[in-house]
C-alpha positions as a LaTeX table, in Angstrom:
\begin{tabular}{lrrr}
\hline
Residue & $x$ (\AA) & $y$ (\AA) & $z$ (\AA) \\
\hline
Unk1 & $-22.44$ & $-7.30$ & $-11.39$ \\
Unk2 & $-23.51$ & $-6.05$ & $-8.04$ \\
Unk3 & $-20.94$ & $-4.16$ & $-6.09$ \\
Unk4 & $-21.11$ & $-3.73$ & $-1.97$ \\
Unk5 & $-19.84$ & $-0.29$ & $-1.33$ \\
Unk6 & $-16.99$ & 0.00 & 0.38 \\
Unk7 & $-17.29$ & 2.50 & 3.45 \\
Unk8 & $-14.79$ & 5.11 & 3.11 \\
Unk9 & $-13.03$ & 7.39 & 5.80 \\
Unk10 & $-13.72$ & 11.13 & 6.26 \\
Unk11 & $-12.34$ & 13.82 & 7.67 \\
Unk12 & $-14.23$ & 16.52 & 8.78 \\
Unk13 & $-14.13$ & 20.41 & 7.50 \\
Unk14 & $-12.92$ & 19.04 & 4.23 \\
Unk15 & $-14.58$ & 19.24 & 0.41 \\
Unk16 & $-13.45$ & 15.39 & 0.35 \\
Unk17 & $-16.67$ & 13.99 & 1.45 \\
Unk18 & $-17.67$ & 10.45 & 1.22 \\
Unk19 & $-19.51$ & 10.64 & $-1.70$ \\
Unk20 & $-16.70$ & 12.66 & $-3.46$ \\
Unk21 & $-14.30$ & 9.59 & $-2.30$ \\
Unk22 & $-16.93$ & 7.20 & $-3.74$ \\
Unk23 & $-16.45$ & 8.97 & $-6.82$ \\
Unk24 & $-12.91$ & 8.68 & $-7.02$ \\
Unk25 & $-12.79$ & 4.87 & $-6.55$ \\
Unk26 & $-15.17$ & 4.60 & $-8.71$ \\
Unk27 & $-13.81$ & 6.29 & $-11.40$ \\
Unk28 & $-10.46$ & 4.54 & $-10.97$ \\
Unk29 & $-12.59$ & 1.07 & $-10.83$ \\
Unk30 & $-13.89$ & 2.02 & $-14.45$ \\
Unk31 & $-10.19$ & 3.00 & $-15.86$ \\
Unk32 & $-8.16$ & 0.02 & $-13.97$ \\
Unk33 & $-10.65$ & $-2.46$ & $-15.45$ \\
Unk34 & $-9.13$ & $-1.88$ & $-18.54$ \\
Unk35 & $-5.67$ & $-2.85$ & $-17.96$ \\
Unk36 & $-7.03$ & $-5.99$ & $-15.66$ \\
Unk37 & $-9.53$ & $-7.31$ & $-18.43$ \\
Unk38 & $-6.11$ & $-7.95$ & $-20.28$ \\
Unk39 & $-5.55$ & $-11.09$ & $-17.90$ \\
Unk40 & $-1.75$ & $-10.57$ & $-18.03$ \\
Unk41 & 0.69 & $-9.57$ & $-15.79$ \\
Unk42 & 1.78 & $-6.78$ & $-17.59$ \\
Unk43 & $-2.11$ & $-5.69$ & $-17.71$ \\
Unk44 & $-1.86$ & $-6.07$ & $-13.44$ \\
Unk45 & 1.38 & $-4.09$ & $-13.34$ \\
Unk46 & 0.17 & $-1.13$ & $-15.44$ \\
Unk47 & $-2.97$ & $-1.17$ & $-13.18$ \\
Unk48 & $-0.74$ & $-0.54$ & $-10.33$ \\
Unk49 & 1.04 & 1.97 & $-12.09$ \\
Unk50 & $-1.75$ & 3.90 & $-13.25$ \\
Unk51 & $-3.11$ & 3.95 & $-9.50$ \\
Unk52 & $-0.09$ & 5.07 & $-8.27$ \\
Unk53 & 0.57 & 8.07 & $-10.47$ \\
Unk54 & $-3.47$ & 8.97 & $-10.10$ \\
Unk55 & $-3.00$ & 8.74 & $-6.19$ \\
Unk56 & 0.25 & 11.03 & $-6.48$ \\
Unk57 & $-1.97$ & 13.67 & $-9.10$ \\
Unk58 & $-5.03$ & 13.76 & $-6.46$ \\
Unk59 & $-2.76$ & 13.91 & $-3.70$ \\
Unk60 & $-1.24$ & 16.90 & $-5.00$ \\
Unk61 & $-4.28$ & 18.40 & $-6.03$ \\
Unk62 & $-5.86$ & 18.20 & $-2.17$ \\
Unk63 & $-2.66$ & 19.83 & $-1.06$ \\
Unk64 & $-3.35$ & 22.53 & $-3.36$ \\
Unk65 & $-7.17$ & 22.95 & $-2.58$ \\
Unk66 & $-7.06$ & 22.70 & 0.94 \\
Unk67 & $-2.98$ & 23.15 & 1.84 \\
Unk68 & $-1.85$ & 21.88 & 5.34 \\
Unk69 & $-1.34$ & 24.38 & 8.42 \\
Unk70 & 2.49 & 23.30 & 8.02 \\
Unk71 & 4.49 & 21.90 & 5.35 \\
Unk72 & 4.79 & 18.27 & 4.73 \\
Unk73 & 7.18 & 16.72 & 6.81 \\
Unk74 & 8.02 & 13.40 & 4.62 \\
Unk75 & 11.27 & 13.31 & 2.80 \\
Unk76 & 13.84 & 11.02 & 1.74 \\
Unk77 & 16.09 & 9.52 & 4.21 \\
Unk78 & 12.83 & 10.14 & 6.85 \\
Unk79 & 12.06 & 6.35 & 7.72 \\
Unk80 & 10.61 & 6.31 & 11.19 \\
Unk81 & 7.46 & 5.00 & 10.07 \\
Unk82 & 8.93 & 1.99 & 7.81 \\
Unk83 & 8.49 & 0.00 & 10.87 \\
Unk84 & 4.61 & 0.28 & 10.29 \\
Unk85 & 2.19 & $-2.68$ & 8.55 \\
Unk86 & 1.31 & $-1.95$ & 4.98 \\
Unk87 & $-1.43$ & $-3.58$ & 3.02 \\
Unk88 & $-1.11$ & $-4.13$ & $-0.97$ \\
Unk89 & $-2.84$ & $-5.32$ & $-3.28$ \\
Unk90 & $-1.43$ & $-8.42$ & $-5.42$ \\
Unk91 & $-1.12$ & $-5.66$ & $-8.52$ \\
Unk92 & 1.00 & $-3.85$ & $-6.77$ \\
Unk93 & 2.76 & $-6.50$ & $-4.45$ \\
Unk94 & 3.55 & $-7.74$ & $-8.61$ \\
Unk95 & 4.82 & $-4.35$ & $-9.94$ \\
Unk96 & 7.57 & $-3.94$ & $-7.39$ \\
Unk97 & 8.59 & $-7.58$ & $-7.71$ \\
Unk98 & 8.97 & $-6.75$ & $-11.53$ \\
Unk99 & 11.02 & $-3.90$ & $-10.74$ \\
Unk100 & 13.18 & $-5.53$ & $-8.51$ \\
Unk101 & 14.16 & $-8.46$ & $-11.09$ \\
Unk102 & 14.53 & $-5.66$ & $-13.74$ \\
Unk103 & 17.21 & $-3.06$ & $-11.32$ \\
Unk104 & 18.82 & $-5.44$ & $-9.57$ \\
Unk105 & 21.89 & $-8.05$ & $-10.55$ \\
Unk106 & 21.51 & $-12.08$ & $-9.24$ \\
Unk107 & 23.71 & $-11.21$ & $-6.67$ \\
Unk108 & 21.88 & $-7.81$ & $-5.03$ \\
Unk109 & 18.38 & $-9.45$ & $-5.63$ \\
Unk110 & 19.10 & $-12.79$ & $-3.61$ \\
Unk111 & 20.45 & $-10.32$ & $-1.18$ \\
Unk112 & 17.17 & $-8.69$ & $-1.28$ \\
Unk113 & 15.34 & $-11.28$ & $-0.91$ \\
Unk114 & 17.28 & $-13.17$ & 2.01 \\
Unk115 & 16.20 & $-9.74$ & 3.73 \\
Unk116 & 12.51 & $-9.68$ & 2.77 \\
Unk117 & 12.46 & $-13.29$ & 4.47 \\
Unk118 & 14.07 & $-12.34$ & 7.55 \\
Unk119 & 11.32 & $-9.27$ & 8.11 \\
Unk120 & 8.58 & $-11.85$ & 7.07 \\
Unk121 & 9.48 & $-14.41$ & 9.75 \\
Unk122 & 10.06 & $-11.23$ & 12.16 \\
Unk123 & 6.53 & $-10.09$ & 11.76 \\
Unk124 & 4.37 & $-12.46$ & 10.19 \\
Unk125 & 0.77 & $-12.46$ & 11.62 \\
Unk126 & 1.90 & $-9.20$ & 14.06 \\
Unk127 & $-1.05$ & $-6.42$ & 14.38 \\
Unk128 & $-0.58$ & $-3.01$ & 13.79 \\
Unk129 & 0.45 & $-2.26$ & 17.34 \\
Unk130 & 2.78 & $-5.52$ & 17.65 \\
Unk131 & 4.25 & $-4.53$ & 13.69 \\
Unk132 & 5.45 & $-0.58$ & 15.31 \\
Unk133 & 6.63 & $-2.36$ & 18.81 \\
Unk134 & 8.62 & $-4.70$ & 17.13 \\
Unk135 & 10.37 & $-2.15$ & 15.20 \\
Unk136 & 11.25 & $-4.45$ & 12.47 \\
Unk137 & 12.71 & $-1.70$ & 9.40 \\
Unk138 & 11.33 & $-2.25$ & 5.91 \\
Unk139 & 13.68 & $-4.43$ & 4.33 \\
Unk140 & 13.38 & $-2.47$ & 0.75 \\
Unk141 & 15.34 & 0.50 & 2.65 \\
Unk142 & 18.48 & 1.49 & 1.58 \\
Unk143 & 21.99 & 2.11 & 3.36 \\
Unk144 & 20.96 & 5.96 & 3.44 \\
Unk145 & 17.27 & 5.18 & 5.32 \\
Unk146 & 15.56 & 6.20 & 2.33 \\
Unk147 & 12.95 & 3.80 & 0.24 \\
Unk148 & 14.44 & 1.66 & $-2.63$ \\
Unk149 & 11.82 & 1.28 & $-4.60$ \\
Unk150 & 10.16 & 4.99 & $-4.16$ \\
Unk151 & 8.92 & 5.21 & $-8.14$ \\
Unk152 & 7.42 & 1.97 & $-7.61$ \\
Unk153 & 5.88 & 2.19 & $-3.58$ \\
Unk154 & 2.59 & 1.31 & $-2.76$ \\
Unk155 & 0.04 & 3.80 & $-2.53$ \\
Unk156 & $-0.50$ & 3.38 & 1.16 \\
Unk157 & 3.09 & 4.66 & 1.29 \\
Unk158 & 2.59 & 7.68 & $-0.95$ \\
Unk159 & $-0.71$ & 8.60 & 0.76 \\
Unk160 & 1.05 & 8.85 & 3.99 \\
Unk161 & 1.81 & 12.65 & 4.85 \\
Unk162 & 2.65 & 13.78 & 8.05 \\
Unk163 & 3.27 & 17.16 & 9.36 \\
Unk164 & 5.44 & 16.62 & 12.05 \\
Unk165 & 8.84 & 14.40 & 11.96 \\
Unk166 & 9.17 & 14.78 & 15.78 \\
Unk167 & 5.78 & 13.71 & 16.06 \\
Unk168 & 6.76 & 10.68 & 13.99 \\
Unk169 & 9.67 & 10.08 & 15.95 \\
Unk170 & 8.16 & 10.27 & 19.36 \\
Unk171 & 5.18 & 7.65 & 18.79 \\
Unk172 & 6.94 & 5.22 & 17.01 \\
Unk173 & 8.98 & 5.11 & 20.02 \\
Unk174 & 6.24 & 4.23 & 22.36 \\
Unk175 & 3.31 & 3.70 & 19.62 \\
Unk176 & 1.31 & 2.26 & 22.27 \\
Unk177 & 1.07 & 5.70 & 24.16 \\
Unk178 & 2.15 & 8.27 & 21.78 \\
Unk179 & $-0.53$ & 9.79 & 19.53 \\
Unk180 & 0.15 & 9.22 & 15.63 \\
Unk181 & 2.08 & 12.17 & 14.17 \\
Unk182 & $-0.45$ & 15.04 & 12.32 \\
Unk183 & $-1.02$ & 14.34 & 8.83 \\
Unk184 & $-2.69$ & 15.75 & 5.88 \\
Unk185 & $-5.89$ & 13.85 & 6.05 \\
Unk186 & $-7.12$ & 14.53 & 2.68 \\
Unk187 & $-4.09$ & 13.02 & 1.00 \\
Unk188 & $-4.43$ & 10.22 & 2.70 \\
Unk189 & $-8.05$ & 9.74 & 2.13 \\
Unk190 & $-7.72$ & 10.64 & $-1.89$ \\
Unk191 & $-4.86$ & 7.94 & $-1.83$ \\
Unk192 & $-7.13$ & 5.12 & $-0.55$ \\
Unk193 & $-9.83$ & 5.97 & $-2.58$ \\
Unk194 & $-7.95$ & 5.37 & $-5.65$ \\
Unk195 & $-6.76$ & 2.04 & $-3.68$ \\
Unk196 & $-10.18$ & 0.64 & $-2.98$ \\
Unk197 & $-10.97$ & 1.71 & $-6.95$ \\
Unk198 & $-8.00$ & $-0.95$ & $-8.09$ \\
Unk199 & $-9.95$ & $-3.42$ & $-5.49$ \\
Unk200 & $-12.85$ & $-2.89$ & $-6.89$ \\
Unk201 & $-11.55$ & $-3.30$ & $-10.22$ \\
Unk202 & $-9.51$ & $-6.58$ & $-9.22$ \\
Unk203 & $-12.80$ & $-7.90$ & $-7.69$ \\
Unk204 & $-14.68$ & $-7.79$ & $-10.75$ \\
Unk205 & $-12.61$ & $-9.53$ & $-12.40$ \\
Unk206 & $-13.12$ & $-12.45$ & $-10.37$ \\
Unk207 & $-9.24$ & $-11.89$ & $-9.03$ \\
Unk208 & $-8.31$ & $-11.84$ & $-5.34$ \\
Unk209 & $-8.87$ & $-8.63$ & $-4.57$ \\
Unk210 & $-7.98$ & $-9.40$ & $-0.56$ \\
Unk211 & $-5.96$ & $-6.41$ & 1.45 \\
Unk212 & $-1.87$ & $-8.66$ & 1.85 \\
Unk213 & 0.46 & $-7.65$ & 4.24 \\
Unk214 & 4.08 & $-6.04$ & 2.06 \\
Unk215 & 6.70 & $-8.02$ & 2.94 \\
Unk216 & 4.85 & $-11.54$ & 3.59 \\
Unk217 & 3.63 & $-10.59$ & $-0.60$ \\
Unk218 & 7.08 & $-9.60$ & $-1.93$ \\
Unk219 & 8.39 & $-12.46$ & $-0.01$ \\
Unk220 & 5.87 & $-14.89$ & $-1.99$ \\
Unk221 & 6.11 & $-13.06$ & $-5.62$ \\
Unk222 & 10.11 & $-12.99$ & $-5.42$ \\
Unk223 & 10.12 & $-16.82$ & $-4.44$ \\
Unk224 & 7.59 & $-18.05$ & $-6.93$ \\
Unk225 & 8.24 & $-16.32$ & $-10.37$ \\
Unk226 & 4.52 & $-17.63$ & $-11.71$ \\
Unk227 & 2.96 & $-16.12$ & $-8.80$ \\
Unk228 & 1.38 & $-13.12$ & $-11.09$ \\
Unk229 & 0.18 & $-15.98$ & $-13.45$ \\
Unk230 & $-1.23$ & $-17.88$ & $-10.84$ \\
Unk231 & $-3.07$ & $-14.90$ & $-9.22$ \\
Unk232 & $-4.25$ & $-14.24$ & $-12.82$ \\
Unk233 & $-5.38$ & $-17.47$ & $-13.56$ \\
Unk234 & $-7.90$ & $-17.05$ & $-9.40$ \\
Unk235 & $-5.57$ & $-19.69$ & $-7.40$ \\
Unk236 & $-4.50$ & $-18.34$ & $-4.01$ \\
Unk237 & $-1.02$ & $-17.41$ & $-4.14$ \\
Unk238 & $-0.92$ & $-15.06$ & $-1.96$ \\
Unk239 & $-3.64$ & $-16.94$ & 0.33 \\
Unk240 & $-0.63$ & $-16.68$ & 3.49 \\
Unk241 & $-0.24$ & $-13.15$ & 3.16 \\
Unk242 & $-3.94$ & $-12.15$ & 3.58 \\
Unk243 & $-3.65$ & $-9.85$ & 6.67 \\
Unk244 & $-5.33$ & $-11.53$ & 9.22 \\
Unk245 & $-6.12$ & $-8.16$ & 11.08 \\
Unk246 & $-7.82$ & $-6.63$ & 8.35 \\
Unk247 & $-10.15$ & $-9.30$ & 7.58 \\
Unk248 & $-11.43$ & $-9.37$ & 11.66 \\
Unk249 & $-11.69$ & $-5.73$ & 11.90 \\
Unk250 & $-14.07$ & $-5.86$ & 8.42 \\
Unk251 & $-16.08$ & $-9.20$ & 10.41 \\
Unk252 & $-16.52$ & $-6.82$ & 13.38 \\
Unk253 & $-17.70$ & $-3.77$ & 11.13 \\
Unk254 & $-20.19$ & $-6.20$ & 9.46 \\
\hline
\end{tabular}
């Protein structure tokens, strides 16, 4: 099958050079395949898994081959930027559903999910700018600020790395005329290599393989039980969560 390469970011002064990112998502295309040739939702789910702890293990080696000027600022309980859009992919949108039904009792889950609908309706169809104005917290947060579902996040969560909490705190306050907080740019970029690699695996298997927006995903997989079997089996489950952003900004790039 013929694969269009997917362009992928750089940051200068760094050993993590395009083709080195090409690399990486395509190795991780080659060892997610695996798991998504299985057709099953607990083949998708393991994908996920396996791209998450790979992202964490690449992370953790850039930090270590090219450590940041200052340490890390991310921590538990830090949530300023769980206001932002993030984009899944259905494997992973499907693992954290999983989790969910398996941690949580009837009672905490409908809970859950009463809040995931709320944010959805909040910020449905909002750009990135609109998603930070709005201000709209991640409803997987718990009482204490800190992620619920850490073990199980998406890997544009754990890619994100910045270097300054103030920084955080002072754009998401006025994101449209506060610079974005310093980050560790390798981390990032090692993090959404591995991302695009699941993508590319996804697409090869003739699934969706189409960027969704979080909580307009969970919403749909904790409403519609069959929704991994349906993505499985190519209908468009998740067709309404398709970030509409995403998809112009690739038209205009094209």
């Amino acid at each position: 099958m013929t694969r269009r390469k997917r362009s992928l970011p750089l940051a200068p002064g760094t050993r993590y050079t395009p083709a080195v990112l090409e690399g990486i998502a395509d190795g991780e295309r080659a060892a997610l395949a695996l798991s998504l040739a299985a057709r099953t939702e607990a083949g998708a789910v393991s994908a996920a898994a396996s791209a998450l702890a790979r992202a964490e293990a690449l992370q953790a080696a850039s930090v270590a081959a090219e450590p940041p000027d200052r340490p890390i600022a991310c921590k538990a309980g830090c949530s300023t930027c769980c206001v932002s859009k993030v984009l899944v992919l259905a494997p992973e949108v499907l693992r954290i559903a999983a989790h969910l039904r398996a941690t949580r009792s009837p009672a905490e889950l409908a809970a859950l999910a009463e809040r995931v609908r709320a944010a959805d309706e909040a910020t449905r169809g909002l750009s990135r700018l609109d998603r930070a104005e709005a201000a709209v917290p991640c409803p997987l947060l718990d009482e204490r600020g800190a992620c619920s579902i850490h073990a199980v996040r998406p890997v544009v969560c754990a890619g994100w790395s910045s270097l300054d909490a103030a920084a955080c705190e002072r754009h998401f306050a006025a994101p449209a005329s506060v610079a974005t907080a310093p980050m560790h740019r390798p981390s990032y970029e090692v993090a959404n290599a591995v991302l695009a690699g699941l993508g590319w695996a996804a697409k090869e298997q003739g699934l969706d393989a189409a960027p969704l927006e979080l909580i307009a995903a969970l919403r749909i997989a904790l409403e519609r039980p069959n929704a991994g079997e349906r993505w499985l089996a190519r209908l468009p489950v998740f067709a309404a969560a398709r970030d509409a952003e995403w998809q112009e900004d690739r038209r205009r790039e094209a």
